[in-house]
Every structure is written in structure tokens, then in C-alpha cells.
N, CA, C, O and CB atoms as a CASP TS submission, in Angstrom:
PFRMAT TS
TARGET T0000
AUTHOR 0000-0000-0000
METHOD Language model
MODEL 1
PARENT N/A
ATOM      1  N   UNK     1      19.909  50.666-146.767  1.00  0.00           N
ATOM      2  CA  UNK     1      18.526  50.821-146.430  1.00  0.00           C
ATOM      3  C   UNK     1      17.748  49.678-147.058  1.00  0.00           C
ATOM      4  O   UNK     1      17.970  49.432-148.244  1.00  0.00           O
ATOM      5  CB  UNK     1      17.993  52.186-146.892  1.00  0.00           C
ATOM      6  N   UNK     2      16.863  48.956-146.392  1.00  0.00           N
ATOM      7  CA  UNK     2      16.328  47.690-146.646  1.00  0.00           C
ATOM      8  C   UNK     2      15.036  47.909-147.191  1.00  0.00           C
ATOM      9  O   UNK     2      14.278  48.207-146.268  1.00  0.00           O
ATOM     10  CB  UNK     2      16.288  46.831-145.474  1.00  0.00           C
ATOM     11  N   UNK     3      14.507  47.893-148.185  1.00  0.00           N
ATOM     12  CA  UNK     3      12.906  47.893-148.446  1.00  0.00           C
ATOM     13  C   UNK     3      12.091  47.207-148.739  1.00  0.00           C
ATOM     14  O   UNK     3      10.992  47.664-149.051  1.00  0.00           O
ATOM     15  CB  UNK     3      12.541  48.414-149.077  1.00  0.00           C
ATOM     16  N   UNK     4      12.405  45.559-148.741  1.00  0.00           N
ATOM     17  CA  UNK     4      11.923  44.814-149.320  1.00  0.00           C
ATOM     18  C   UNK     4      11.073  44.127-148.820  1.00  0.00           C
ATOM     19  O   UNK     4      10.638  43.217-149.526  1.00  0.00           O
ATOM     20  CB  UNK     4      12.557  44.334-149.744  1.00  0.00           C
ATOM     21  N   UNK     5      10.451  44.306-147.280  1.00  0.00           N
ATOM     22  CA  UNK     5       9.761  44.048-146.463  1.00  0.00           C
ATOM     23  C   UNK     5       8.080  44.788-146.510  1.00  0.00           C
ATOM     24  O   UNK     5       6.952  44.398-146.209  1.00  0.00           O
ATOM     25  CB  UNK     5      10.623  44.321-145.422  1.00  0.00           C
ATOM     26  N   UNK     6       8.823  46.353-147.202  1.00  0.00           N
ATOM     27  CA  UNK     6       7.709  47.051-147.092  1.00  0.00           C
ATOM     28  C   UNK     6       6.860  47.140-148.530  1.00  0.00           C
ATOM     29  O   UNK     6       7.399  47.140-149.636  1.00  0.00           O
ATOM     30  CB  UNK     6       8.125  48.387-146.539  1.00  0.00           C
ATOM     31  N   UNK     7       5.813  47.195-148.353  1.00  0.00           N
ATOM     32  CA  UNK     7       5.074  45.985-149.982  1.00  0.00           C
ATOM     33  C   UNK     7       4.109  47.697-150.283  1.00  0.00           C
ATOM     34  O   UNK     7       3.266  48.281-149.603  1.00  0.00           O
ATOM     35  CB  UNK     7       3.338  43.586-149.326  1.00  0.00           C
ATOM     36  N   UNK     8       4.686  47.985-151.461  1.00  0.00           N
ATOM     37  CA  UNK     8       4.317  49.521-151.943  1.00  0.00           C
ATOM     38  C   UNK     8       3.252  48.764-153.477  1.00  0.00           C
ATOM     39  O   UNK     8       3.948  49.045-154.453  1.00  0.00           O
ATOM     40  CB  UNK     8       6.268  50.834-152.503  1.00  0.00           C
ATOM     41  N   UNK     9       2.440  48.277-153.808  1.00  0.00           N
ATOM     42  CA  UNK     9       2.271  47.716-154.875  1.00  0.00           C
ATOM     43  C   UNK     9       2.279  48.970-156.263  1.00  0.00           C
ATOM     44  O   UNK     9       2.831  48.429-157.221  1.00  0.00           O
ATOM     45  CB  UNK     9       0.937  46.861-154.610  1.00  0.00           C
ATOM     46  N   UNK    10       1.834  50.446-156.630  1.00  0.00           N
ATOM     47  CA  UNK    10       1.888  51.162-157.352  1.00  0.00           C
ATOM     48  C   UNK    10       2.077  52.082-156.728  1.00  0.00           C
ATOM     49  O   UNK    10       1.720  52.492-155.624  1.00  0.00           O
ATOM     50  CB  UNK    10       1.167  51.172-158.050  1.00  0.00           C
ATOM     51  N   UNK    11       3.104  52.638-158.052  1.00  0.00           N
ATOM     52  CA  UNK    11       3.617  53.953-158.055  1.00  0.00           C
ATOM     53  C   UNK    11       2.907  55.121-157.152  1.00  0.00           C
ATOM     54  O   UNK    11       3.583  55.854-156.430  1.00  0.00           O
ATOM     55  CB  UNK    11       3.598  54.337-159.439  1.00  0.00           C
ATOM     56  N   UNK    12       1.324  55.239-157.269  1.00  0.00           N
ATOM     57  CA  UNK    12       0.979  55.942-156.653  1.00  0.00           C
ATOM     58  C   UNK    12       0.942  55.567-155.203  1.00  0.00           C
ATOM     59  O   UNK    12       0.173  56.278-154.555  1.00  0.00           O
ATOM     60  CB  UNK    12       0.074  56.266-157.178  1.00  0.00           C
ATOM     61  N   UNK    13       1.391  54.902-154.714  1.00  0.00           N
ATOM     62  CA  UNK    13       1.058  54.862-152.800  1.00  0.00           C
ATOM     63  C   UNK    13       2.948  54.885-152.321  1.00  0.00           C
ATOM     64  O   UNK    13       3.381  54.690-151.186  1.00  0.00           O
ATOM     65  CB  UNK    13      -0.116  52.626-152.011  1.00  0.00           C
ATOM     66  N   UNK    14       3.750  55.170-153.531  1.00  0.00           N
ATOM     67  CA  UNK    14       5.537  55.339-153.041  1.00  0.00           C
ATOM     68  C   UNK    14       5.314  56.707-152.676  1.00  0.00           C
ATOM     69  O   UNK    14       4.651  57.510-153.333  1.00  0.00           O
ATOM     70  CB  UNK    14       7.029  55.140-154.407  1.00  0.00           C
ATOM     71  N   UNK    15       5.846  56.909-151.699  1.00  0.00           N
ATOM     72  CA  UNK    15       6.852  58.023-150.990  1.00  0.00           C
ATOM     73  C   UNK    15       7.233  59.060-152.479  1.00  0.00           C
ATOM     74  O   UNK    15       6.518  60.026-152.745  1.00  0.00           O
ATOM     75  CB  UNK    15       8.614  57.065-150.141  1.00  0.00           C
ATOM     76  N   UNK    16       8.178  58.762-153.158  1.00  0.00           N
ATOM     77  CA  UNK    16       8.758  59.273-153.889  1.00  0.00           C
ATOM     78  C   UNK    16       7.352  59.713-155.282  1.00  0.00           C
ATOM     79  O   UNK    16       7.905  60.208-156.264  1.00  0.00           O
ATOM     80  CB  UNK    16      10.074  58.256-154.117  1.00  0.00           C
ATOM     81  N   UNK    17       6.425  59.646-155.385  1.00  0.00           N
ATOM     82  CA  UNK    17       5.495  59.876-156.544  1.00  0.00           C
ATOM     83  C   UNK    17       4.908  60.968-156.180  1.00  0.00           C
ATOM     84  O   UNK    17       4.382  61.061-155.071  1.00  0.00           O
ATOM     85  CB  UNK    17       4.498  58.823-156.885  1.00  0.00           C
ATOM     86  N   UNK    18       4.912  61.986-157.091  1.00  0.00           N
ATOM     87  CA  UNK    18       4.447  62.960-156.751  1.00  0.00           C
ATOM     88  C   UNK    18       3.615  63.369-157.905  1.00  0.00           C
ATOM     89  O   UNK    18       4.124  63.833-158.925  1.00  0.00           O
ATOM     90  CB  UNK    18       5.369  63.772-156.294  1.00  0.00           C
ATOM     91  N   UNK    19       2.065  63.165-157.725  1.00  0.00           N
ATOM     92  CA  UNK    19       0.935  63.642-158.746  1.00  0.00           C
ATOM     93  C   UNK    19       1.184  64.857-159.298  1.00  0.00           C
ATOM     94  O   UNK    19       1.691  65.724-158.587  1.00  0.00           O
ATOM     95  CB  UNK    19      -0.412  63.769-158.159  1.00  0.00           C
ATOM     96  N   UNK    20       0.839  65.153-160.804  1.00  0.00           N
ATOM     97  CA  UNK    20       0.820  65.740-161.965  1.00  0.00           C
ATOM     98  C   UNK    20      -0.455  65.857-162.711  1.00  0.00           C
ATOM     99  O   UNK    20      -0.521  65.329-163.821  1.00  0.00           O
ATOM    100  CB  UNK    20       1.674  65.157-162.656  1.00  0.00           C
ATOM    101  N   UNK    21      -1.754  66.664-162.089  1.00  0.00           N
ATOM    102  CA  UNK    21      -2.766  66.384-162.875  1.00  0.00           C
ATOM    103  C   UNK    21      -3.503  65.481-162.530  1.00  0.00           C
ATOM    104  O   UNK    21      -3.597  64.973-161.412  1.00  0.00           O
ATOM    105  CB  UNK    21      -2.472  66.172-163.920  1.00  0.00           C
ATOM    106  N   UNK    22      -4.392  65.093-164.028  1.00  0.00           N
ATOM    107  CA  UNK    22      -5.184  63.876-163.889  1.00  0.00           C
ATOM    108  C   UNK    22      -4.484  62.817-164.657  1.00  0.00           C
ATOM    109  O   UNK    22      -5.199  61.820-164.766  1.00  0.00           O
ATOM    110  CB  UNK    22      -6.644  64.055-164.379  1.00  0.00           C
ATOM    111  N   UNK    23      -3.268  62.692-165.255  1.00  0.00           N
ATOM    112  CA  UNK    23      -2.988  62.074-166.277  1.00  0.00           C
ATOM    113  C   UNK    23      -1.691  60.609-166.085  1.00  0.00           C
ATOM    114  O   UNK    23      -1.140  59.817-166.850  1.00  0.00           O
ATOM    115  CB  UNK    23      -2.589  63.319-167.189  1.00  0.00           C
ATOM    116  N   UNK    24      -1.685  60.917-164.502  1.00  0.00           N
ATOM    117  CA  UNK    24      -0.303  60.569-163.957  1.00  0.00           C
ATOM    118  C   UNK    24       0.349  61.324-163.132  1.00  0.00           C
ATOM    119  O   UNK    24      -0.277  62.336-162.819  1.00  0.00           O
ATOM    120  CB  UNK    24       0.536  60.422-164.834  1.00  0.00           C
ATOM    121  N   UNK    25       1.966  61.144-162.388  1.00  0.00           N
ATOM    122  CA  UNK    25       2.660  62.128-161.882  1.00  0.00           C
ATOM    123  C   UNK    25       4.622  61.420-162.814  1.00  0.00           C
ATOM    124  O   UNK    25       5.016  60.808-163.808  1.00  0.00           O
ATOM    125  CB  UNK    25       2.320  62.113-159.679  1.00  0.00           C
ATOM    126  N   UNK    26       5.281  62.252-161.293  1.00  0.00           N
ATOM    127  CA  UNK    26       6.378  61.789-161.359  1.00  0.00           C
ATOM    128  C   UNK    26       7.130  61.326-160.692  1.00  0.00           C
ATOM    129  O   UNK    26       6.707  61.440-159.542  1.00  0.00           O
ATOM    130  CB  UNK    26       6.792  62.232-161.664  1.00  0.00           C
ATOM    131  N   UNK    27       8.157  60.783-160.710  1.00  0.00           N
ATOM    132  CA  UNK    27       9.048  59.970-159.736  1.00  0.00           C
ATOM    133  C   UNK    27      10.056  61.133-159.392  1.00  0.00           C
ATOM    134  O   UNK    27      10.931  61.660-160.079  1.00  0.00           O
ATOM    135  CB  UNK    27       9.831  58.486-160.450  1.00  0.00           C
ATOM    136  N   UNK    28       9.712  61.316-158.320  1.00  0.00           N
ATOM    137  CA  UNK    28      11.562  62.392-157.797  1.00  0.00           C
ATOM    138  C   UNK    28      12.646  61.795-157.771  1.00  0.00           C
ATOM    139  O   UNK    28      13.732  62.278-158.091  1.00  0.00           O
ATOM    140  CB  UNK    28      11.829  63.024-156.192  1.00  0.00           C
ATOM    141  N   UNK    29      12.377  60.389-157.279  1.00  0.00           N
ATOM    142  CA  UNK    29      13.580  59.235-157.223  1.00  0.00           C
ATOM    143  C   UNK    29      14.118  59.077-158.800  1.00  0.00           C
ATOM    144  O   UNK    29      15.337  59.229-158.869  1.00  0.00           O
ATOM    145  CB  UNK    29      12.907  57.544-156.590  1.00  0.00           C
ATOM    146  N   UNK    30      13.653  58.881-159.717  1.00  0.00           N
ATOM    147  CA  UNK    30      14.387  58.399-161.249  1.00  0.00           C
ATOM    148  C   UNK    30      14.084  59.376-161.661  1.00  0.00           C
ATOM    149  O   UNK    30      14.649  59.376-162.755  1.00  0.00           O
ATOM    150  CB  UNK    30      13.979  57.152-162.231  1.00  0.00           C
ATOM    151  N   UNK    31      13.267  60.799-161.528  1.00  0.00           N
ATOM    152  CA  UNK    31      12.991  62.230-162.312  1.00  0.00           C
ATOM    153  C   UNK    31      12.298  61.715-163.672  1.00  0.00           C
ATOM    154  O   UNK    31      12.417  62.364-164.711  1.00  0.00           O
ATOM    155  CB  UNK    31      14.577  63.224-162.682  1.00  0.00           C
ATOM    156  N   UNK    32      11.636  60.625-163.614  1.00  0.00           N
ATOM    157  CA  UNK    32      10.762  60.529-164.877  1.00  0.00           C
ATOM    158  C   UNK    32       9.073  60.513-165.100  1.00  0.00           C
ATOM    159  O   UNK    32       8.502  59.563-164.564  1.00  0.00           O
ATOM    160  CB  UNK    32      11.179  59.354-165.387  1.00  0.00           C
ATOM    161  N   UNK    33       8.513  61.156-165.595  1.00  0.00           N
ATOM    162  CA  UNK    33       7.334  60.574-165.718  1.00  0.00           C
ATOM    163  C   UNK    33       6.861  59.551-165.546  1.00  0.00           C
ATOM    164  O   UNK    33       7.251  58.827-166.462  1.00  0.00           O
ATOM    165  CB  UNK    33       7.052  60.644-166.423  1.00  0.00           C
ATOM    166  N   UNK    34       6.037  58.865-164.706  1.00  0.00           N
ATOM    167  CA  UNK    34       4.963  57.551-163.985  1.00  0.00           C
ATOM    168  C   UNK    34       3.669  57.861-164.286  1.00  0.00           C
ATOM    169  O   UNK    34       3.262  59.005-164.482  1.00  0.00           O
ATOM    170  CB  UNK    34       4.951  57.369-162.230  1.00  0.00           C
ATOM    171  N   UNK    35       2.906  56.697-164.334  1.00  0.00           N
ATOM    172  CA  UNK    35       1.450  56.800-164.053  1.00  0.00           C
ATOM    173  C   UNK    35       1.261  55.933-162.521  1.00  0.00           C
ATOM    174  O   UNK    35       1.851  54.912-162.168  1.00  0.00           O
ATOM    175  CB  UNK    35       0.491  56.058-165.470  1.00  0.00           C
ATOM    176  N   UNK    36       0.352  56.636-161.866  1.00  0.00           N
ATOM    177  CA  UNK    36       0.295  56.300-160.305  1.00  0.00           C
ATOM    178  C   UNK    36      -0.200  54.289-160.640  1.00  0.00           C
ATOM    179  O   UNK    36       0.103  53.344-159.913  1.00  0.00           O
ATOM    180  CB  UNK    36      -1.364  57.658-159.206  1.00  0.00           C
ATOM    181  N   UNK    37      -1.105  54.239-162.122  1.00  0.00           N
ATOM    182  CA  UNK    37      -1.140  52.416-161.584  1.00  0.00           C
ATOM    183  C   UNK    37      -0.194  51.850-162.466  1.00  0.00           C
ATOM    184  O   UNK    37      -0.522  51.161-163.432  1.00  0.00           O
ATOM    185  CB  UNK    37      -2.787  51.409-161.818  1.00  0.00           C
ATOM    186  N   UNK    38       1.147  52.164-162.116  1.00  0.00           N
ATOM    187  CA  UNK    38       2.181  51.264-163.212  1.00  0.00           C
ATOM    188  C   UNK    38       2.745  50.603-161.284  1.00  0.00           C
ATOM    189  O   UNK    38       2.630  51.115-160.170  1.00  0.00           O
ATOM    190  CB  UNK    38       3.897  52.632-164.775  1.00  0.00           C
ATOM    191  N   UNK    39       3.384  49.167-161.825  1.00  0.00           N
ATOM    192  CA  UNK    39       3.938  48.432-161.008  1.00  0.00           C
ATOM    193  C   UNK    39       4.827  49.171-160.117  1.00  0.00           C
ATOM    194  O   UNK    39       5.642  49.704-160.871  1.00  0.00           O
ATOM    195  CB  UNK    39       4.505  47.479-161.646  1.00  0.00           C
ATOM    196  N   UNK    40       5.051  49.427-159.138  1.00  0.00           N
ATOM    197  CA  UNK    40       6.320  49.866-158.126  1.00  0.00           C
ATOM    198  C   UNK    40       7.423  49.362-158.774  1.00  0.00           C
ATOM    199  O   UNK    40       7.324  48.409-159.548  1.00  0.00           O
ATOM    200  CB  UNK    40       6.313  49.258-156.547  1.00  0.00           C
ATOM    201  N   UNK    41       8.550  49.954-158.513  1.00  0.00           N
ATOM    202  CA  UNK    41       9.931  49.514-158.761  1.00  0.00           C
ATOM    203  C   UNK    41      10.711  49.157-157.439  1.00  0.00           C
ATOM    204  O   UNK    41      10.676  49.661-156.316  1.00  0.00           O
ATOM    205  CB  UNK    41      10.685  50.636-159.529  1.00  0.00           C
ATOM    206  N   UNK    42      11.173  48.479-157.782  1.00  0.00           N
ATOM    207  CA  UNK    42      12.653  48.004-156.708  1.00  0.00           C
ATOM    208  C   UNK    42      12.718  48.957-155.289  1.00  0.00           C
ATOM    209  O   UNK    42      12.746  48.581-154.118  1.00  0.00           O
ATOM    210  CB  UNK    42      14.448  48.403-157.706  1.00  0.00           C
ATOM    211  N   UNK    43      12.735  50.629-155.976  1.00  0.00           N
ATOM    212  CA  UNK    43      13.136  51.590-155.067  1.00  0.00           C
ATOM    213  C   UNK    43      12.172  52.660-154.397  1.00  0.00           C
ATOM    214  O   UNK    43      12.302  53.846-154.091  1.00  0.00           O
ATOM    215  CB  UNK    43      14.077  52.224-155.703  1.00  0.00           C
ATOM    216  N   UNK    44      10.761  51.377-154.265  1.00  0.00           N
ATOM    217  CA  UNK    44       9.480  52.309-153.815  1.00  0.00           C
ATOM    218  C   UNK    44       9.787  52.266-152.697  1.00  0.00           C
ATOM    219  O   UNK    44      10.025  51.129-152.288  1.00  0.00           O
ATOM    220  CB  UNK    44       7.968  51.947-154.029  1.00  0.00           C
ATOM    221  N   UNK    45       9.893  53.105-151.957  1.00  0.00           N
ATOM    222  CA  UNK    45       9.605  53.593-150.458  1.00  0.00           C
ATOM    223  C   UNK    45       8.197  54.085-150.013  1.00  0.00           C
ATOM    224  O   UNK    45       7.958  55.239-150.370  1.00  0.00           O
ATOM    225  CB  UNK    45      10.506  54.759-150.164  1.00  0.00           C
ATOM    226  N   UNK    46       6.852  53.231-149.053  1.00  0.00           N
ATOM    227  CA  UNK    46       6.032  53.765-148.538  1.00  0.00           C
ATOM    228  C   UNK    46       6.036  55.110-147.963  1.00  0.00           C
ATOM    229  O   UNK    46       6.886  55.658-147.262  1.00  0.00           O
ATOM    230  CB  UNK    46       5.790  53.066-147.911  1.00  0.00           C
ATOM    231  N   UNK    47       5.193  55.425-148.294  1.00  0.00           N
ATOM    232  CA  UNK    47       4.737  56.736-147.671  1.00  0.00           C
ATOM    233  C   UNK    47       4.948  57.058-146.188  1.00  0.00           C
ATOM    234  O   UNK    47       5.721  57.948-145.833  1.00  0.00           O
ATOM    235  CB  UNK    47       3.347  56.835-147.872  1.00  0.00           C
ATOM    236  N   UNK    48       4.301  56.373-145.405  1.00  0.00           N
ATOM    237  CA  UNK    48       4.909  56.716-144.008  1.00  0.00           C
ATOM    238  C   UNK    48       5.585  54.821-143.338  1.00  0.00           C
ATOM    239  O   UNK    48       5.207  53.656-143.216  1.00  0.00           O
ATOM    240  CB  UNK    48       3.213  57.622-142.770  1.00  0.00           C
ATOM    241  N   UNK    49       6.475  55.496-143.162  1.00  0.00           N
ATOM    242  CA  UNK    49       7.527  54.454-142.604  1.00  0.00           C
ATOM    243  C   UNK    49       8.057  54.895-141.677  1.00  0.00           C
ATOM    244  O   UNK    49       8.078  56.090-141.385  1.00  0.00           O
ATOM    245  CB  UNK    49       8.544  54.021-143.379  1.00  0.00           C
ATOM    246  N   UNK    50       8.741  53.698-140.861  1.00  0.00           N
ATOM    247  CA  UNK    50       9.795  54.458-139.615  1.00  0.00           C
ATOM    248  C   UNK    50      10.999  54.588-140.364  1.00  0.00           C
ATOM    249  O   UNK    50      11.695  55.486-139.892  1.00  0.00           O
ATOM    250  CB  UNK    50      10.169  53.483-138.048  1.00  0.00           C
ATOM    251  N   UNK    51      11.502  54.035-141.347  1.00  0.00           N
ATOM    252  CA  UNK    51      12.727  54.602-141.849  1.00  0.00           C
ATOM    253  C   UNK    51      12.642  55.513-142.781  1.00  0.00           C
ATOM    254  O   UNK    51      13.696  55.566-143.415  1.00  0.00           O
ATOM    255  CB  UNK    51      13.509  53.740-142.309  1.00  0.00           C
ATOM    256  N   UNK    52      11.539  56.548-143.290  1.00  0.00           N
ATOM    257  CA  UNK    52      11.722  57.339-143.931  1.00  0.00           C
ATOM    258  C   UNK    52      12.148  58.322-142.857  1.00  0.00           C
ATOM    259  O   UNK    52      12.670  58.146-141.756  1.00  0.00           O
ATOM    260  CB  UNK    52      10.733  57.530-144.785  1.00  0.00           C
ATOM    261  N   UNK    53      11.631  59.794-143.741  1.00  0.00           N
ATOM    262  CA  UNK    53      12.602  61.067-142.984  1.00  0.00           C
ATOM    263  C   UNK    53      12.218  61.863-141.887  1.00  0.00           C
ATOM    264  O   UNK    53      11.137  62.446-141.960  1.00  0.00           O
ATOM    265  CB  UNK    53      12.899  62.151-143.882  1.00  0.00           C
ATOM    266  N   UNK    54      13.088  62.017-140.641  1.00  0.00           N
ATOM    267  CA  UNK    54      12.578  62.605-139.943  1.00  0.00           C
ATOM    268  C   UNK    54      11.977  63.632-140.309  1.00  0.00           C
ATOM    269  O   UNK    54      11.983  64.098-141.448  1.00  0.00           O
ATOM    270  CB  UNK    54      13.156  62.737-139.250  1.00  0.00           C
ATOM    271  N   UNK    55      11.212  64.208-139.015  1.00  0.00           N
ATOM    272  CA  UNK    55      10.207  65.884-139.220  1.00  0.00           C
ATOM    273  C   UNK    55      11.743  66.738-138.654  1.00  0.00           C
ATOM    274  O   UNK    55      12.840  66.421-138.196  1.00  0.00           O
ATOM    275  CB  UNK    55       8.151  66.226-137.642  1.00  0.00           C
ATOM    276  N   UNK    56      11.221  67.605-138.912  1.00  0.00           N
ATOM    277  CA  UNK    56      12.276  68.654-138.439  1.00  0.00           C
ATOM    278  C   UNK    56      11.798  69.059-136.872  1.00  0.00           C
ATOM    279  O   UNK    56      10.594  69.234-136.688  1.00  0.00           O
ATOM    280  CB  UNK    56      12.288  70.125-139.559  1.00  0.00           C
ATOM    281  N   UNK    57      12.639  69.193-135.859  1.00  0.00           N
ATOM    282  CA  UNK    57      13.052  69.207-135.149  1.00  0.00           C
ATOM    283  C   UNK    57      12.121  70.924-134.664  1.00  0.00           C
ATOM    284  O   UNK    57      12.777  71.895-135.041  1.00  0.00           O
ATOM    285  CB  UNK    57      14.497  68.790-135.429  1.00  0.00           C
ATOM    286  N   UNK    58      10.674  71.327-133.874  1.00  0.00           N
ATOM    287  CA  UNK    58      10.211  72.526-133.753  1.00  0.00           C
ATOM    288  C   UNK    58      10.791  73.172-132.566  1.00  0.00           C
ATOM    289  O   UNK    58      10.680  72.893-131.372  1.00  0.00           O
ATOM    290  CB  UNK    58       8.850  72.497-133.747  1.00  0.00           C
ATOM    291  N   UNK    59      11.330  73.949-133.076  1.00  0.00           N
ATOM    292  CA  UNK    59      11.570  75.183-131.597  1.00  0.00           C
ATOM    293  C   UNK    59      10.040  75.590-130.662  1.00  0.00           C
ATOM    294  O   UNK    59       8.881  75.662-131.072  1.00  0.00           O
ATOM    295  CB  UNK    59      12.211  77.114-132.418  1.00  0.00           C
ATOM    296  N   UNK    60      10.568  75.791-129.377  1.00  0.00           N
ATOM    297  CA  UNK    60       9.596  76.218-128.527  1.00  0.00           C
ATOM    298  C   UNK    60       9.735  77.538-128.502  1.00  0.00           C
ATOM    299  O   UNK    60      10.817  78.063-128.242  1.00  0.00           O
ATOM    300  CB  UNK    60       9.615  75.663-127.275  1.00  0.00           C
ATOM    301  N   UNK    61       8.458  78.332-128.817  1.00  0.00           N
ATOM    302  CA  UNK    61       8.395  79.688-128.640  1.00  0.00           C
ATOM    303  C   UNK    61       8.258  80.214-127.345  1.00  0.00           C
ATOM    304  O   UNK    61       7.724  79.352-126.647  1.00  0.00           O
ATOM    305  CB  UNK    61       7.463  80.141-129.328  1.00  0.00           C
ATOM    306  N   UNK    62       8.476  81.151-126.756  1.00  0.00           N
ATOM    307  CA  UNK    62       7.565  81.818-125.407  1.00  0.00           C
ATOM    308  C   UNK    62       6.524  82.347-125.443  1.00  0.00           C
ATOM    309  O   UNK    62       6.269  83.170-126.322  1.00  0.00           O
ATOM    310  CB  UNK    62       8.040  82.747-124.744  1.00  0.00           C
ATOM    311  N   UNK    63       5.594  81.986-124.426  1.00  0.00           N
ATOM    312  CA  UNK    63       4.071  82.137-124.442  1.00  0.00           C
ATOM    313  C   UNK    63       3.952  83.498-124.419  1.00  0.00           C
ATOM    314  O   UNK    63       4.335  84.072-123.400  1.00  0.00           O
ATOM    315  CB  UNK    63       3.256  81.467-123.266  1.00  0.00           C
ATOM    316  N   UNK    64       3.343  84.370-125.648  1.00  0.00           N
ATOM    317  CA  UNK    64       2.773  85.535-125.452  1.00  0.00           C
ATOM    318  C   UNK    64       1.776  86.163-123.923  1.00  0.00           C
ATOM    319  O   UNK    64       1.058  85.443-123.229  1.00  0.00           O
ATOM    320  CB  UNK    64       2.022  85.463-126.637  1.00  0.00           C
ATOM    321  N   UNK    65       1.878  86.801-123.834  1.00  0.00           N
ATOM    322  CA  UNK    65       1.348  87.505-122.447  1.00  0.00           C
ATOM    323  C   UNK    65      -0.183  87.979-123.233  1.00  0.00           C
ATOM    324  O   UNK    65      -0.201  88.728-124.209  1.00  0.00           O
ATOM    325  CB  UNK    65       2.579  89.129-121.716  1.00  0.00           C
ATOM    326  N   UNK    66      -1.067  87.557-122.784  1.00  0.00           N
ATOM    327  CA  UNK    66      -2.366  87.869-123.176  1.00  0.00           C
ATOM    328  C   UNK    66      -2.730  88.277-122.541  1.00  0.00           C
ATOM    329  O   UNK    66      -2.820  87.740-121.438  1.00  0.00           O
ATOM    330  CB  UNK    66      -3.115  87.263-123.500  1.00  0.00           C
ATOM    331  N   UNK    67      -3.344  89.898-122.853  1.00  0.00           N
ATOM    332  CA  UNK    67      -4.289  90.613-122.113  1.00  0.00           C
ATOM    333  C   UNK    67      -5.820  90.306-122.287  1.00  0.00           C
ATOM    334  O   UNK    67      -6.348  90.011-123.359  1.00  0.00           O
ATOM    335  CB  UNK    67      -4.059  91.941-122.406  1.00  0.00           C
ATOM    336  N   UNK    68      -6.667  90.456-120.670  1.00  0.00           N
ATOM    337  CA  UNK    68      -7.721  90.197-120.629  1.00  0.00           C
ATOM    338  C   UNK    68      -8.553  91.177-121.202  1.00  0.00           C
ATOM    339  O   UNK    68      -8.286  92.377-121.253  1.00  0.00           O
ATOM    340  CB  UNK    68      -7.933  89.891-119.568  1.00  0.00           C
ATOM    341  N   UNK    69      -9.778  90.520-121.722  1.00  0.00           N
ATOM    342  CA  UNK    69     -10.156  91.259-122.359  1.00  0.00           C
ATOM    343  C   UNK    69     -11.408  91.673-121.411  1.00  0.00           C
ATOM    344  O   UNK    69     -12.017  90.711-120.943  1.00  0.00           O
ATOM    345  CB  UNK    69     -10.255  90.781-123.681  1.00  0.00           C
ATOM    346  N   UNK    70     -12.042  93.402-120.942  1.00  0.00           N
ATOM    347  CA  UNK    70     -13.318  93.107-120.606  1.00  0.00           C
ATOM    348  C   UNK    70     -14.278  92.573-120.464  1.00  0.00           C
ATOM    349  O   UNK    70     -14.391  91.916-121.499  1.00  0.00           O
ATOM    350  CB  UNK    70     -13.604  93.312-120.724  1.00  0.00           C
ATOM    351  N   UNK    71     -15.515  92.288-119.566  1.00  0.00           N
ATOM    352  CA  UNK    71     -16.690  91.823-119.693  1.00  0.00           C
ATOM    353  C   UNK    71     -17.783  92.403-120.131  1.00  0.00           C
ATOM    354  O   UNK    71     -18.205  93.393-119.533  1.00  0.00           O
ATOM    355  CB  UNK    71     -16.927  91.466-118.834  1.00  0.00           C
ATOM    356  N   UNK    72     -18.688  91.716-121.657  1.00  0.00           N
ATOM    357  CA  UNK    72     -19.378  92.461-122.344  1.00  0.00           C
ATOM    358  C   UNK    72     -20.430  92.768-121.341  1.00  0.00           C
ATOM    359  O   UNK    72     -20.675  91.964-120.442  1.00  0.00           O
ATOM    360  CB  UNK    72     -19.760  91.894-123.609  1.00  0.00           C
ATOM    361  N   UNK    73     -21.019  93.817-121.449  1.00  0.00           N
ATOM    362  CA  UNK    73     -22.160  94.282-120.586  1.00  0.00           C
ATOM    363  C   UNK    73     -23.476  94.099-120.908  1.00  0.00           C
ATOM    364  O   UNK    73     -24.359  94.506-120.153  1.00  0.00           O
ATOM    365  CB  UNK    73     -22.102  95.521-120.400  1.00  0.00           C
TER
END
């Protein structure tokens, strides 16, 4: 997976940072404590990309049968 194209400058705008408060968050990727304005690392992945993760895949329900409702008088 190639990332070096995609220009994440701090922690807080990676994919992988997930806010903690007001004080900072954390990295899910290295499981350590970050502050959102420390430099990106090597293994920031943007937030929305075409190579991040697909959505899951929604089933189609069948359309409920709706009854009409009277006209108020």
C-alpha cells in the first residue's frame, strides 16, 4: 500500500487518530498516545481516500406496505 503521495501533515487530519478530550488523542495504528499537532508519521493514512476501507456492503429491505391514512375533516 503506497502513501506517500497522499500529504497528511498532523496527526490530527490521519485516518488512524482518534481524539481523546481536549488534551490530544490516540493512534490505533502504533496504540500510543499523540497530540493531533505533532508531525504525521510515515504511516498516516488520510481520512478519506480511495484506498482506504470500503463501506460495508447495505442490504435492500422490502418496502413496507403503508396504509393510507384518512382525510382530516
Amino acid at each position: 500500500m503506497e502513501h506517500a503521495s497522499i500529504n497528511v501533515s498532523t496527526c490530527r487530519f490521519c485516518s488512524h487518530y482518534d481524539p481523546q478530550g481536549r488534551r490530544g488523542g490516540e493512534c490505533r495504528q502504533l496504540g500510543v498516545p499523540v497530540k493531533g499537532y505533532w508531525r504525521a508519521c510515515p504511516l498516516a493514512m488520510a481520512a478519506f481516500t480511495a484506498d482506504g476501507p470500503k463501506p460495508f456492503p447495505v442490504s435492500i429491505l422490502p418496502q413496507a406496505r403503508i396504509s393510507t391514512l384518512p382525510e382530516p375533516k
